[in-house]
PATORDREN-140562 format. One record per residue (C-alpha): residue number from 1; x, y, z. Coordinates in Angstrom, 1 decimal. Example, Ala and Ser with C-alpha at 12.3 -4.5 7.8 and 13.67 -1.06 7.14 Angstrom:
residues 2
   num       xx       yy       zz
     1     12.3     -4.5      7.8
     2     13.7     -1.1      7.1
//
This chain:
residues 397
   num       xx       yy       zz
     1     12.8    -12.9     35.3
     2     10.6    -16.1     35.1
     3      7.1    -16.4     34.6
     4      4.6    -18.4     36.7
     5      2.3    -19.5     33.9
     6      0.0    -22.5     34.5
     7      0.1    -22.8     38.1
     8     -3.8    -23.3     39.1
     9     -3.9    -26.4     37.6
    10     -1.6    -28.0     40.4
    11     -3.8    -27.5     42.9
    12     -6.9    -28.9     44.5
    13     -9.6    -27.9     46.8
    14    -12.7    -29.8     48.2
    15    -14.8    -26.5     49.3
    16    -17.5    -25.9     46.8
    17    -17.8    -22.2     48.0
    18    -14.7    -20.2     47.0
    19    -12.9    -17.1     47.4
    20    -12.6    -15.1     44.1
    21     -9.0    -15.4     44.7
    22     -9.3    -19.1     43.9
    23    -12.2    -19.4     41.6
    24    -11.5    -16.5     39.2
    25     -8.3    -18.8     38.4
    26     -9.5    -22.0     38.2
    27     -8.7    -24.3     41.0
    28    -10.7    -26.7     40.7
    29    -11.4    -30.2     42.9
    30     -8.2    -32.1     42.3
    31     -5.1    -31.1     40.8
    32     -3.3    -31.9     37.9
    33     -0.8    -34.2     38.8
    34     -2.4    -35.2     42.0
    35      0.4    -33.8     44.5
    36     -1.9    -33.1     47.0
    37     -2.5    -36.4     47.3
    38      1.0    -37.3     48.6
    39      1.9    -37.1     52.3
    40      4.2    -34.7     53.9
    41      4.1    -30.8     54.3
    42      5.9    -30.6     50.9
    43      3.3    -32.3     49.1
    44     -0.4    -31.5     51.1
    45      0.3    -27.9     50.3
    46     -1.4    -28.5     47.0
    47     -5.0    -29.3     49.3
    48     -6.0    -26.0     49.4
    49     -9.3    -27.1     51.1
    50    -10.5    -25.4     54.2
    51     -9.7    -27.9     56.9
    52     -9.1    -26.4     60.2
    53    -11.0    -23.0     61.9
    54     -7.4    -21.7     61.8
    55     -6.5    -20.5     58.2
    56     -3.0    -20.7     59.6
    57     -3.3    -24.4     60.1
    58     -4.3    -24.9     56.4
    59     -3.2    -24.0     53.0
    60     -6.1    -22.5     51.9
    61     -3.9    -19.5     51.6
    62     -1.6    -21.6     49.6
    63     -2.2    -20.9     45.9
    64     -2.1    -16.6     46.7
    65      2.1    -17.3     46.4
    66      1.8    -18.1     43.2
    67      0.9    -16.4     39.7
    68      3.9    -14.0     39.8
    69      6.9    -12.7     38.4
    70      9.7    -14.0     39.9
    71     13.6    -12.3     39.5
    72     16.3    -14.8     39.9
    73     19.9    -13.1     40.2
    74     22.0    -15.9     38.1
    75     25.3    -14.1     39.5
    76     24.5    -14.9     43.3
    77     23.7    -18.5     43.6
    78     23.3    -17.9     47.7
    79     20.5    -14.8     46.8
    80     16.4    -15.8     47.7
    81     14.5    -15.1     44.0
    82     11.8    -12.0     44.8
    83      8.2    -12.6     43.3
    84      7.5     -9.1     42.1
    85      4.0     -8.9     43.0
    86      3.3     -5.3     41.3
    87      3.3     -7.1     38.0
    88      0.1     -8.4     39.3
    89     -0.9    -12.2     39.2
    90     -2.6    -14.2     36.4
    91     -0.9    -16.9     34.1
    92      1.7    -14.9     32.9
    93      3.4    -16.0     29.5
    94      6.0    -14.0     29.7
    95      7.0    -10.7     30.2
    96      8.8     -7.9     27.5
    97     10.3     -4.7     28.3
    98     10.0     -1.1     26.6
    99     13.4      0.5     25.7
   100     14.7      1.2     28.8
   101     16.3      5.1     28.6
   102     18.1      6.6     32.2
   103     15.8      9.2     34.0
   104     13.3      7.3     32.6
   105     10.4      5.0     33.9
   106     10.7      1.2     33.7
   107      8.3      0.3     31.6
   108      7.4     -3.6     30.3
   109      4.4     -5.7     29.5
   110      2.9     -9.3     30.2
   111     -0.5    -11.5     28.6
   112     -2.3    -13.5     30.4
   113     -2.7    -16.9     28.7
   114     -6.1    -17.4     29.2
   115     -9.3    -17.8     27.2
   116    -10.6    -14.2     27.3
   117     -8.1    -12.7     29.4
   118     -5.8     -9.6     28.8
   119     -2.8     -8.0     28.4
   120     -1.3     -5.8     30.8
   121      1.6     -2.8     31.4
   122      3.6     -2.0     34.3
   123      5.2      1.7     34.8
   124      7.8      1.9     37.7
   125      7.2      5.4     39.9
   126     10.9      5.8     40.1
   127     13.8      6.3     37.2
   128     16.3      4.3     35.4
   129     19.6      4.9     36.3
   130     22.7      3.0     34.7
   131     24.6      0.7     37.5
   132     22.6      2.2     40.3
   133     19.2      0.5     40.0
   134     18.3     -2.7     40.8
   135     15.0     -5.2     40.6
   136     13.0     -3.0     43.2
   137     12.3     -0.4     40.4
   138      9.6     -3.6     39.4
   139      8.4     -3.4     43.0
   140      7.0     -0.1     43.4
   141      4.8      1.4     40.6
   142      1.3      1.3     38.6
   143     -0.2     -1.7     36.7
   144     -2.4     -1.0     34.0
   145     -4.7     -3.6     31.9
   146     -5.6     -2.5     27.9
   147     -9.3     -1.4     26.7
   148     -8.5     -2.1     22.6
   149    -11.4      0.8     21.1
   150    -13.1      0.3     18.1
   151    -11.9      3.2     16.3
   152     -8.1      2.0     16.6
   153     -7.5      3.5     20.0
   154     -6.3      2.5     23.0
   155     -6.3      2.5     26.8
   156     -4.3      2.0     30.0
   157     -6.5      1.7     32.9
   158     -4.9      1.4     36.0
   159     -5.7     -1.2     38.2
   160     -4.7      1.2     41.8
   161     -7.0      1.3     44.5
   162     -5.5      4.5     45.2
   163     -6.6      6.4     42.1
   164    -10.3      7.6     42.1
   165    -11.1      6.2     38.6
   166    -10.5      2.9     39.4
   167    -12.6      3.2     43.1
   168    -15.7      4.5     41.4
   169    -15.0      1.3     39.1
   170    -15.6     -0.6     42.1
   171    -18.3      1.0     43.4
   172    -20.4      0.7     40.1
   173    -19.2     -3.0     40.2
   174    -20.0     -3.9     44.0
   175    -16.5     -4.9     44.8
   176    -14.3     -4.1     47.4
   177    -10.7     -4.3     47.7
   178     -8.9     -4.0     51.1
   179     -5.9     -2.6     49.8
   180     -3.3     -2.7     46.8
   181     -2.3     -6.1     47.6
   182     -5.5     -7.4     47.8
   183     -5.9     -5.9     44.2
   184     -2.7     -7.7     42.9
   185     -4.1    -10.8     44.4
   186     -7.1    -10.6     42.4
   187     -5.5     -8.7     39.5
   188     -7.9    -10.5     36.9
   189    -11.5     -9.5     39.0
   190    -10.0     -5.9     39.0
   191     -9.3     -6.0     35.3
   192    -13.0     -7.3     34.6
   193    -14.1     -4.6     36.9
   194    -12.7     -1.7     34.6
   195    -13.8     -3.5     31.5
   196    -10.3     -4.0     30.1
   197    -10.9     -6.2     26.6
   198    -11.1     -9.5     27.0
   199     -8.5    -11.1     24.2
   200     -8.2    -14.7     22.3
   201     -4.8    -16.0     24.8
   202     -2.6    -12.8     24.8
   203      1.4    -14.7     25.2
   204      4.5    -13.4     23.9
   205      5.2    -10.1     23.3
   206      7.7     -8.5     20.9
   207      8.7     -4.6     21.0
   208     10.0     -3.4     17.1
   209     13.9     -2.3     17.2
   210     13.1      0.6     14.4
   211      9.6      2.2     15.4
   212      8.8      0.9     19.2
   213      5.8     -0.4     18.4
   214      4.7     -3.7     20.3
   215      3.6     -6.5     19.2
   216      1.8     -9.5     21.0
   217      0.6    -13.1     19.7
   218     -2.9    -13.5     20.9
   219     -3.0    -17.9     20.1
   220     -6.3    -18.8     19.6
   221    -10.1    -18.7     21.6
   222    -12.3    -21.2     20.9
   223    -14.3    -20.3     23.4
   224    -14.8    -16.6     22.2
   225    -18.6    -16.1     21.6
   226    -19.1    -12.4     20.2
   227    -16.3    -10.6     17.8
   228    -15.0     -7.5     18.9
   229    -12.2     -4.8     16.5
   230     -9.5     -6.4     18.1
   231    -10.2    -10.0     18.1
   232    -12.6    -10.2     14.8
   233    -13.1    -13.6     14.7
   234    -15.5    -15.8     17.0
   235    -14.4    -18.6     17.8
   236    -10.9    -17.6     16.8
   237     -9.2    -21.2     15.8
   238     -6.1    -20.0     14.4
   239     -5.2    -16.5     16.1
   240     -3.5    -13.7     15.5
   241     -1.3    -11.1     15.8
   242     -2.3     -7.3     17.5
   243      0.6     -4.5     17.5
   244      0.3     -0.8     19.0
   245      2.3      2.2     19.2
   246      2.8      4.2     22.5
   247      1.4      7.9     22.4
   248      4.2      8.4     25.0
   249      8.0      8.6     23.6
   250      8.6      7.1     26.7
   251      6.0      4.4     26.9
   252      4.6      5.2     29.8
   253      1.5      7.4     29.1
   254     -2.2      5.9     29.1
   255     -3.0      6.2     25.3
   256     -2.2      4.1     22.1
   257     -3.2      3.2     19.0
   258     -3.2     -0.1     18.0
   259     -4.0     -2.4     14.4
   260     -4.1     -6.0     13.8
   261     -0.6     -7.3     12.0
   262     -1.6    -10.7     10.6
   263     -4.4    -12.9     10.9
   264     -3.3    -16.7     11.1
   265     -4.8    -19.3      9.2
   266     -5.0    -21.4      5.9
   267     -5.2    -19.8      2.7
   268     -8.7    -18.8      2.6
   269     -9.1    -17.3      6.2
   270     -6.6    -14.9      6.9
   271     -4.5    -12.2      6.3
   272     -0.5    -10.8      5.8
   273      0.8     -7.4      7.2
   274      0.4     -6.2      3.8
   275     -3.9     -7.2      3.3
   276     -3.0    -10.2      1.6
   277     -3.9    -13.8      2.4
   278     -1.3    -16.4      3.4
   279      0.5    -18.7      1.1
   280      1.8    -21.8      1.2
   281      5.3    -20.3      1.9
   282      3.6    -19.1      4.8
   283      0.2    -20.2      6.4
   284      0.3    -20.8     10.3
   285     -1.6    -21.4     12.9
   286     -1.7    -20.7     16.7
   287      0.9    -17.8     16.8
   288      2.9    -18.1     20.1
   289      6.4    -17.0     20.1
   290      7.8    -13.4     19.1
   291     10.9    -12.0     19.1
   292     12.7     -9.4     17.4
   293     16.7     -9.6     16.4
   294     18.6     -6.4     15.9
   295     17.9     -5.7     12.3
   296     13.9     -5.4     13.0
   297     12.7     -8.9     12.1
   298     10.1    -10.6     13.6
   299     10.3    -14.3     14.7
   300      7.4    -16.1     15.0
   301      6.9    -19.1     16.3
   302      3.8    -21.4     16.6
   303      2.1    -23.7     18.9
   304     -0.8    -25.7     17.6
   305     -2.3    -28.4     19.3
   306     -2.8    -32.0     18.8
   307     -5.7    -32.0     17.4
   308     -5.4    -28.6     15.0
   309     -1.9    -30.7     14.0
   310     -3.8    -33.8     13.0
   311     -6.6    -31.8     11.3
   312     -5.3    -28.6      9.8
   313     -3.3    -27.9      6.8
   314     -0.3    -26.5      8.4
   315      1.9    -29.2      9.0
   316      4.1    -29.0     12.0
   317      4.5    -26.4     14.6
   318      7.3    -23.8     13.2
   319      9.2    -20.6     13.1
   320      8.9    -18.2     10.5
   321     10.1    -14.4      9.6
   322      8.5    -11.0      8.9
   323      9.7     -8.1      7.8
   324      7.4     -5.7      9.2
   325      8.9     -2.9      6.4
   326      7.6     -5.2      3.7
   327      4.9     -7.3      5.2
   328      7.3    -10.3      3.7
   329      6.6    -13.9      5.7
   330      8.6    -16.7      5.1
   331      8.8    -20.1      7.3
   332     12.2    -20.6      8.5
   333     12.4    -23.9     10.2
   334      9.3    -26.6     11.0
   335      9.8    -28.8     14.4
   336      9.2    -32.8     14.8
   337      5.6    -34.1     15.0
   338      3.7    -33.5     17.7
   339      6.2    -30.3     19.5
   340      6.2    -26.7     20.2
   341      8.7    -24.1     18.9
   342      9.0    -22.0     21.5
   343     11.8    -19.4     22.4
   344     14.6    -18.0     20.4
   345     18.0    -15.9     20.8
   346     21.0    -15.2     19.8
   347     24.5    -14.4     20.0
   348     25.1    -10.7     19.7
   349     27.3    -10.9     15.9
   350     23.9    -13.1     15.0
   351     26.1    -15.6     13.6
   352     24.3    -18.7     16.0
   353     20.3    -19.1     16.6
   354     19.5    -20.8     19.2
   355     15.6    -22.4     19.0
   356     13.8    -24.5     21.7
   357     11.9    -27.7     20.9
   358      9.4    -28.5     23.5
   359      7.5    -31.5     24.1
   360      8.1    -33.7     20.9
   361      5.8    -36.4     20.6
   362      3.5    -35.0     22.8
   363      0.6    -38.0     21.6
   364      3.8    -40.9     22.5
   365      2.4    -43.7     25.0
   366      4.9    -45.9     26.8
   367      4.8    -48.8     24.0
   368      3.8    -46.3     20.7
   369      6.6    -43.3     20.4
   370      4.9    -40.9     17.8
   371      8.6    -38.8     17.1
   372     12.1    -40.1     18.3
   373     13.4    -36.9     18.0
   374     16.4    -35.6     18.8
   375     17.9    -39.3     19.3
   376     16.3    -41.4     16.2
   377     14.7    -45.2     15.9
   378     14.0    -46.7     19.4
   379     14.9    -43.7     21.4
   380     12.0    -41.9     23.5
   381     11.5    -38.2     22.5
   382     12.8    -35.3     24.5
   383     13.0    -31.6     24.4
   384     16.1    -30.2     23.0
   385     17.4    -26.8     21.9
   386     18.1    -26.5     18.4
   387     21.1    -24.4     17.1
   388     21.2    -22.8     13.7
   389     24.6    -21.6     12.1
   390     25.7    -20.9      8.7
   391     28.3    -23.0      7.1
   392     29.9    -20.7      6.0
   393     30.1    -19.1      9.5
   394     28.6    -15.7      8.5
   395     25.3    -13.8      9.7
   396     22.5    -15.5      9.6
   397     20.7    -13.3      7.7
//
């Protein structure tokens, strides 16, 4: 399963009055990379600009397709990858499942990595059952968006224009959905309309081996205005990390209860799993990555920007590793200037990490290279993926 993350950005559109569809994500005049600017079907898709009375003569329609969850079956190389639309569509970061038990719902999670966006669950209506199911248990089933309480609860509001909560929603709001799909399609308008909480960049999610409980990095907000319980800091610079644990055994119930884990940041603004501030074995900055291995340690991995890296006390990006049993931190690796740790995994003995490098350099020109890494002296920079053994050949840890 991939993620469609930061595709608004690609196109463009000349129309100053747009569909919610289209402004509520943020396509804007021209695109990023100026494809639509290119001649030839391939490339004017990008213009999503109303240019004929037809809408089928245009590609106004154009950006709808994307902002999905797509399934890509790497033992078929002749099969067509399925967007599963019931995940809804946003930017997703990626997407983490619940323990997945036969007779038992499907259920997984995705953020939304966005400024004051949110994170979301999906609960499959039919059951798990070893070698017989396939990817269409993620096609038919309920999306729900979170409402973080102040009092350390938590709810799962569905986002169905079938269920009568979420219609008188609607009407309270002035909105009007024609259908289901047309509530996917504007999954983010239907999450404002059930006032979900609005969070500081929700991305990775991690769910704990030992106890179940989930855990998501929420990366930073600098445009967050008020403070709420779950994102106590405004603007939040340096993030953090919010965890919750299921009132459901099987995940798939409408209640929580959530805490914060660790609050990001230099030694004199923020806070360990334990209450205690970060050290200098430890500080960090714009959580990003998660991931837990089969012992019930937490990888986290960070993704400051270019400026927060020339400015901040926290060196390079990194990976470090909690023990949520102690509330023990400690920074495992640090990447080259100017790159993103991002993604980990393993091979099942956990005797060989493997760690992506993304983006190295990112501040190079064409005539000033600010890191040659992976290659050295002379060499342009390149992402790479980094792997980690013991020389002794043993576990890692």
């Amino acid at each position: 399963l991939t993620c469609e993350e930061n595709w608004a950005g690609y196109f463009a559109t000349a129309d100053s009055d747009l569909p919610r569809e289209l402004s509520r994500y943020g396509v804007r005049g021209s695109g990023r990379y100026g494809w639509e600017t290119v001649a030839g079907d391939e490339f004017e898709r990008f213009n999503a600009s109303r240019i004929a009375t037809d809408p089928q003569a245009d590609y106004r329609n154009e950006p709808n397709t994307f902002g999905w969850i797509v399934e890509i079956d790497p033992f078929d190389p002749n099969s067509t990858p399925v967007k599963h639309t019931a995940l809804g569509r946003f930017a997703h970061e990626g997407l983490v499942f619940a323990p997945v038990r036969p007779g038992r719902p499907v259920v997984c999670y995705s953020g939304d990595d966005s400024q004051n966006e949110y994170i979301y669950k999906y609960v499959s209506r039919d059951r798990y059952r070893p070698q017989r199911s396939d990817g269409r248990l993620l096609d038919e089933g309920t999306l729900y968006v979170a409402r973080f309480n102040t009092d350390g609860s938590g709810d799962w509001l569905a986002l169905d224009h079938a269920d009568p909560a979420f219609q008188r929603a609607c009407e309270t709001a002035g909105v009007q959905f024609a259908d289901q799909g047309e509530v996917l399609i504007n999954t983010r308008l239907a999450a404002d309309i059930v006032r979900a909480t609005k969070m500081d960049r929700p991305e990775w999610g991690a769910v704990n081996p030992d106890s179940g409980e989930v855990y998501f990095t929420l990366t930073n907000n600098s445009g967050r205005k008020e403070t709420d319980a779950s994102n106590p800091r405004a603007p939040n610079a340096f993030g953090h990390i919010i965890r919750w644990r299921e009132a459901s055994r099987d995940f798939a119930g409408t209640r929580f209860n959530w805490d914060i884990y660790l609050l990001a940041g230099p030694q004199d603004n923020s806070r360990g799993p334990k209450g205690r501030a970060l050290d200098e074995s430890n500080i960090m900055a714009s959580p990003d990555g998660l991931w837990f291995d089969d012992e019930g340690r937490l990888w986290i991995q960070t993704d400051m920007s270019g400026s927060q890296l020339r400015s901040g006390p926290f060196g390079n990006n990194q990976m470090l590793v909690s023990d949520p049993r102690t509330g023990e931190i400690k920074r495992f690796l640090v990447g080259p200037q100017g790159a993103e740790v991002t993604g980990i995994t393993a091979t099942p003995d956990f005797r060989t990490l493997f760690v992506n490098i993304q983006h190295p350099g990112e501040d190079s020109t064409a005539t000033n290279y600010t890191s040659t890494w992976p290659d050295g002296p002379g060499r342009r920079p390149r992402s790479a993926t980094v792997i980690v053994t013991r020389d002794d050949g043993k576990r890692l840890m």
